[in-house]
C-alpha positions in Angstrom: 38.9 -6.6 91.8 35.9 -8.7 91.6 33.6 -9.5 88.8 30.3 -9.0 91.5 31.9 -5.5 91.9 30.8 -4.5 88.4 26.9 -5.9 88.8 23.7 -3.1 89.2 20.2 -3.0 88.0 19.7 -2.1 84.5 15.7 -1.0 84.0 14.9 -2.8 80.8 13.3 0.2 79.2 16.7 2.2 79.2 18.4 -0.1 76.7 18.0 2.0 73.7 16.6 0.5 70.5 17.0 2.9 68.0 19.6 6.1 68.0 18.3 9.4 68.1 17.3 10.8 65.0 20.4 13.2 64.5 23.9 11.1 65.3 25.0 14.9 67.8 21.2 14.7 69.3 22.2 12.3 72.2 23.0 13.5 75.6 25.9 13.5 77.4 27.4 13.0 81.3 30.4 14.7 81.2 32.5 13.0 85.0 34.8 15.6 85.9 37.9 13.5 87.6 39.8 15.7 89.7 36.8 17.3 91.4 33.9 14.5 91.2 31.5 17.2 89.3 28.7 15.5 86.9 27.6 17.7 84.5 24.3 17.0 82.4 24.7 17.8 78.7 24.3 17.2 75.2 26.9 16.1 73.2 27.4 18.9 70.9 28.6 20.6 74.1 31.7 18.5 73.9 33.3 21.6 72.0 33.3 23.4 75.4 35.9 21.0 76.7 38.7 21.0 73.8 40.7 23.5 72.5 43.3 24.4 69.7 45.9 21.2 69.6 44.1 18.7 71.6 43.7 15.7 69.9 40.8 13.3 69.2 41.8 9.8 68.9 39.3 7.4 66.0 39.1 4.2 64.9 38.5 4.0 61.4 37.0 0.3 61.3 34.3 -0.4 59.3 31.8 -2.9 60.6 30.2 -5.6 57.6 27.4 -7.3 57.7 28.2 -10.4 60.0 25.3 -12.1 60.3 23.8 -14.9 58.2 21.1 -17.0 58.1 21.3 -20.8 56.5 19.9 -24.0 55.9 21.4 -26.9 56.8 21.4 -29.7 53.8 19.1 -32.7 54.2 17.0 -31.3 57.0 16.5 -27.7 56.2 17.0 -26.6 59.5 17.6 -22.6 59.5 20.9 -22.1 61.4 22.6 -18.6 61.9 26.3 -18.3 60.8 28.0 -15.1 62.4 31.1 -14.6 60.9 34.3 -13.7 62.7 36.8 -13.0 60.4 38.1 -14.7 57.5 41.3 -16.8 57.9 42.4 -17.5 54.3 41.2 -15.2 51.3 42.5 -17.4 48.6 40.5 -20.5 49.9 37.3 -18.7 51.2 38.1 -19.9 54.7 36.0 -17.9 57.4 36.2 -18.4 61.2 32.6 -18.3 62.7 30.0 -18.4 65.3 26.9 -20.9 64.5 23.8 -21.9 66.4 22.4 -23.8 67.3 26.0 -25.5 67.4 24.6 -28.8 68.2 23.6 -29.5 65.1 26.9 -28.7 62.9 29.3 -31.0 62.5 32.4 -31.1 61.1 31.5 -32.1 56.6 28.3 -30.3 57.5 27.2 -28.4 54.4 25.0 -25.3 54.4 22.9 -23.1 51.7 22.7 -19.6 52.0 19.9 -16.9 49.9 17.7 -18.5 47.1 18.6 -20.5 44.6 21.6 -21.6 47.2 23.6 -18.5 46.1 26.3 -19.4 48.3 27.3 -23.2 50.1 29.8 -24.1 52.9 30.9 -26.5 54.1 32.1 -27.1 58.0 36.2 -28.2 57.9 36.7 -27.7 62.0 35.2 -27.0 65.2 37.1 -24.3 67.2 35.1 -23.9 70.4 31.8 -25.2 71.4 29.9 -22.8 68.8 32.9 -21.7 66.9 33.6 -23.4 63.5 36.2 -22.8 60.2 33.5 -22.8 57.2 35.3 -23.2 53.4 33.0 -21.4 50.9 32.3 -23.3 48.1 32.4 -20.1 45.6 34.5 -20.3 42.4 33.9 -16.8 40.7 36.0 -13.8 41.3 36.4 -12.5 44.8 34.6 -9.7 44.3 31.7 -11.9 43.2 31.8 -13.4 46.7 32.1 -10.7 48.8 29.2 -9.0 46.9 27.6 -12.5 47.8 28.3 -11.5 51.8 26.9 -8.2 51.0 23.9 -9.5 49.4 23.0 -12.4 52.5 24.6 -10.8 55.4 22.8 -8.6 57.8 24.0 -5.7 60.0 25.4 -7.1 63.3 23.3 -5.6 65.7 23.9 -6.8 69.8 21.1 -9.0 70.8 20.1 -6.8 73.2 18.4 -4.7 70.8 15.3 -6.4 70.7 13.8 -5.8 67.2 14.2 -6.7 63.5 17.0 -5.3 61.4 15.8 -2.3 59.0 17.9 -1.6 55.9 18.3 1.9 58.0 21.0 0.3 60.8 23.4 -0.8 57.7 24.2 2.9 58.1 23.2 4.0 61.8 25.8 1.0 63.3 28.7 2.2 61.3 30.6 6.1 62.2 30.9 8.1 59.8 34.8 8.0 59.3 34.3 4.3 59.1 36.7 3.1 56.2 38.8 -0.2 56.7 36.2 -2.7 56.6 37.2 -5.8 59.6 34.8 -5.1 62.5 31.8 -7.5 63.7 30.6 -4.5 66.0 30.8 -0.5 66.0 32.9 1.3 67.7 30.0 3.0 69.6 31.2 5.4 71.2 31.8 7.3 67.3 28.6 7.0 66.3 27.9 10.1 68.1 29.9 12.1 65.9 28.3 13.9 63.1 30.3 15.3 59.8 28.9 19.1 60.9 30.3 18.5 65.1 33.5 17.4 63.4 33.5 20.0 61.1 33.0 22.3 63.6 35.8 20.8 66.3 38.2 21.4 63.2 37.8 25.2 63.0 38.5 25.6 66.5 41.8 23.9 66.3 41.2 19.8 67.5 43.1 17.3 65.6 42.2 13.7 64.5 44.2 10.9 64.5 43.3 7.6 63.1 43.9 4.1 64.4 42.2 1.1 63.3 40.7 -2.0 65.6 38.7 -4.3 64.4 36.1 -4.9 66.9 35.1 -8.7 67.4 32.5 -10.5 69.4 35.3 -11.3 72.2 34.9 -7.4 73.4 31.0 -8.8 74.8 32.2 -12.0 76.0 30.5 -12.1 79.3 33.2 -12.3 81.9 32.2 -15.7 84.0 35.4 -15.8 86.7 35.3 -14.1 90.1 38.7 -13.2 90.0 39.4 -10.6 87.0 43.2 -11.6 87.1 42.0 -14.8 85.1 39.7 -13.6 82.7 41.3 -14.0 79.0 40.2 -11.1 76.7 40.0 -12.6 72.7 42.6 -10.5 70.6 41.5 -8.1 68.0 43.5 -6.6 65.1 45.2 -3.4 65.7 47.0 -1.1 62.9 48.2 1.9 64.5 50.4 4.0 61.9 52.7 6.8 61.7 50.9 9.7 61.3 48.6 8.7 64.4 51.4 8.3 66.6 52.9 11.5 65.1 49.6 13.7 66.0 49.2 12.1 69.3 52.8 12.2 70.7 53.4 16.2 69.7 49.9 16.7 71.5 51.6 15.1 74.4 54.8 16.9 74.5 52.8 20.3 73.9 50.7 18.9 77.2 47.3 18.8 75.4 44.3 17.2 75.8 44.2 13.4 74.2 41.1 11.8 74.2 40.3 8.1 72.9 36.8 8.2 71.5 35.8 4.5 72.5 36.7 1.8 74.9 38.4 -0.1 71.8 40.9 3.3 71.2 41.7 3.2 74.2 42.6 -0.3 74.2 44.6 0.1 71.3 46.7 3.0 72.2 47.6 1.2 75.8 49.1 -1.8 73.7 51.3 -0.1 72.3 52.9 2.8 74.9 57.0 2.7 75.0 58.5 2.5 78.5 58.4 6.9 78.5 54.7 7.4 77.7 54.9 7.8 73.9 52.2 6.1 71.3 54.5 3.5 69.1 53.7 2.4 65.6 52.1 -1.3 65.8 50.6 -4.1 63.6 49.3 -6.9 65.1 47.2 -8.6 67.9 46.1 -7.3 71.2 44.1 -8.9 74.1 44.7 -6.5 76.6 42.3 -7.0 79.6 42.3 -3.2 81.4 41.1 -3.0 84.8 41.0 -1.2 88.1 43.7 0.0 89.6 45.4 0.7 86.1 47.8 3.5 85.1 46.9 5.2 81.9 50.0 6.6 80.1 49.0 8.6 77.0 45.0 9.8 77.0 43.6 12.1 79.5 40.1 12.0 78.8 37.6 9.6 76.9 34.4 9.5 75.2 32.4 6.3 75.9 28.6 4.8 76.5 26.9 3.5 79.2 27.9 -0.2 79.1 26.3 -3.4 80.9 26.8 -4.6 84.1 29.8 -6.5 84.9 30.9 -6.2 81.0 34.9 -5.7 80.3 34.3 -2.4 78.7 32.6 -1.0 81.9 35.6 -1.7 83.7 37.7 -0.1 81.7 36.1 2.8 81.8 36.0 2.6 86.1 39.7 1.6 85.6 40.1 5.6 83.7 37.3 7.3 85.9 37.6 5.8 88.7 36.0 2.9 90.4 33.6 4.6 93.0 33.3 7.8 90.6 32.2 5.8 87.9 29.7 3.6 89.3 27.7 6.6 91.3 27.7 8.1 88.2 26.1 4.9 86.3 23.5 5.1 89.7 23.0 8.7 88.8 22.1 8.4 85.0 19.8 5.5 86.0 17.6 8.0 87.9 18.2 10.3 85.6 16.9 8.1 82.4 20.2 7.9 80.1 19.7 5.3 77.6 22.3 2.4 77.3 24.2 0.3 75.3 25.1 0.7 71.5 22.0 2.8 70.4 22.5 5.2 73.7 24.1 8.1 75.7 27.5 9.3 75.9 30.3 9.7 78.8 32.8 12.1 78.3 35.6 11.6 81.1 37.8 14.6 81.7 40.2 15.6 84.2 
């Protein structure tokens, strides 16, 4: 397919800047894929579509707080540091985002918080913002990762157009977020509520963990016509026993699977044996899904409205259905959904 294919209006005004006030409150467009029903709900309503032994697919990762602000030395100027992940724990060595890139070069130094609580310096240019920063920290780890804490800010997309409040340290992060790794949420979790959960769990739905930690590569704008050559950035994936334990004996019973996120279901498809079954894995993945693809272990999802010609909508047309899925983003345009991060929910069922 092409990358025009995945391009429609988005009215400004529906990119949500704030979440509603309860995480359950949001509402949700269930697409029903065998017979091309839309439904208009909320999504507490999601426990009319599961029952006893269907399984609900997480990811556990826990977003930190990413972005920085510096000054570079001599000249002061304010330059913001997005960190990535960090390479080398022993030597404070952090792959990372700066800009405005043209002014950090490679011996570059730059001071962090008052009293220059933190300094690094730039070893290596990666790509034409990316560069490897060493820390310049001596006391304990913990020390310097308290440092982070203290300077960093929560990662939130550009698209929300406001200041960060000290409240979005714990609206961007789900509440079953635990292994920290992530520059972004995994959105489509921050829906779920500890009493919705709760409440799934008495009527018999599992939960199985898996843990991907979501980088900036996920919202790298795709800029090839052809889809076939687009490169997706890899993201760390743990996916252990006991998830692929809950998940395949759902499977074999015939139950209801569905991957709460773009990112699960990501995950899961890296890792499918040649009959169908979830595998243990550790590791890497950059898997690009698009239409036509052939989904082997979930058969429903729980997603947001995404932007236009983004890799994450096109996932979720290669699950739904191409033409299903983009009447249905036409239809929650007139209808007002709200997009992106803060927004609405999708749940995709057969």
């Amino acid at each position: 397919m092409k990358l025009s294919q995945f391009r429609f209006n988005l009215p400004k005004e529906l990119i949500a800047q704030y979440p509603t006030p309860y995480r359950d409150d949001c509402r949700l467009m269930v697409l029903h894929r065998k017979t091309g029903e839309i439904e208009h709900k909320m999504f507490t309503d999601i426990l009319d579509y599961f029952d006893d032994g269907d399984v609900m697919v997480l990811n556990d990762t826990r977003v930190f707080p990413a972005r920085m602000y510096g000054n570079k030395e001599k000249t002061g100027a304010k330059i913001e540091v997005f960190l990535l992940r960090e390479l080398n724990r022993e030597s404070r060595l952090w792959d990372v985002l700066v800009d405005p890139a043209r002014k950090i070069r490679i011996g570059n130094k730059l001071y962090f918080g008052d009293d220059d609580l933190l300094v690094a310096e730039v070893i290596d240019n990666t790509t034409s913002r990316g560069r490897t920063l060493r820390f310049l920290f001596d006391g304990p780890y913990e020390e310097f990762k308290k440092a982070i804490y203290t300077l960093g800010e929560t990662p939130l997309p550009k698209y929300i157009d406001r200041p960060v409040e000290p409240e979005d340290a714990e609206r961007f992060q789900t509440i079953y977020a635990t292994k920290e790794g992530a520059v972004a949420a995994p959105t489509a979790g921050l829906h779920m509520s500890k009493n919705l959960m709760k409440r799934l769990e008495i009527k018999g739905i599992d939960f199985a963990k898996l843990t991907a930690h979501i980088g900036l590569g996920t919202f790298r704008p795709v800029e090839v016509e052809d889809l076939t050559k687009h490169k997706m950035d890899s993201e760390e994936v743990y996916i252990g026993q006991d998830c692929v334990d809950r998940v395949n004996q759902a499977k074999k019973a015939r139950k209801n699977i569905c991957a709460i996120g773009t990112t699960t279901m990501r995950s899961i498809e890296t890792s499918v044996s040649t009959d169908g079954f979830l595998k243990p894995y550790e590791g890497w993945s950059n898997k690009f899904i698009f239409p036509p693809y052939d989904f082997r272990v979930c058969n429903s999802m729980i997603t947001n409205f995404h932007t236009p010609e983004s890799t994450l909508l096109m996932m979720v047309c290669a699950f739904g259905d191409y033409d299903f899925v983009m009447n249905a983003y036409k239809v929650a345009i007139k209808e007002k959904y709200r997009f992106y991060d803060y927004g609405d929910a999708i749940l995709i069922i057969d």
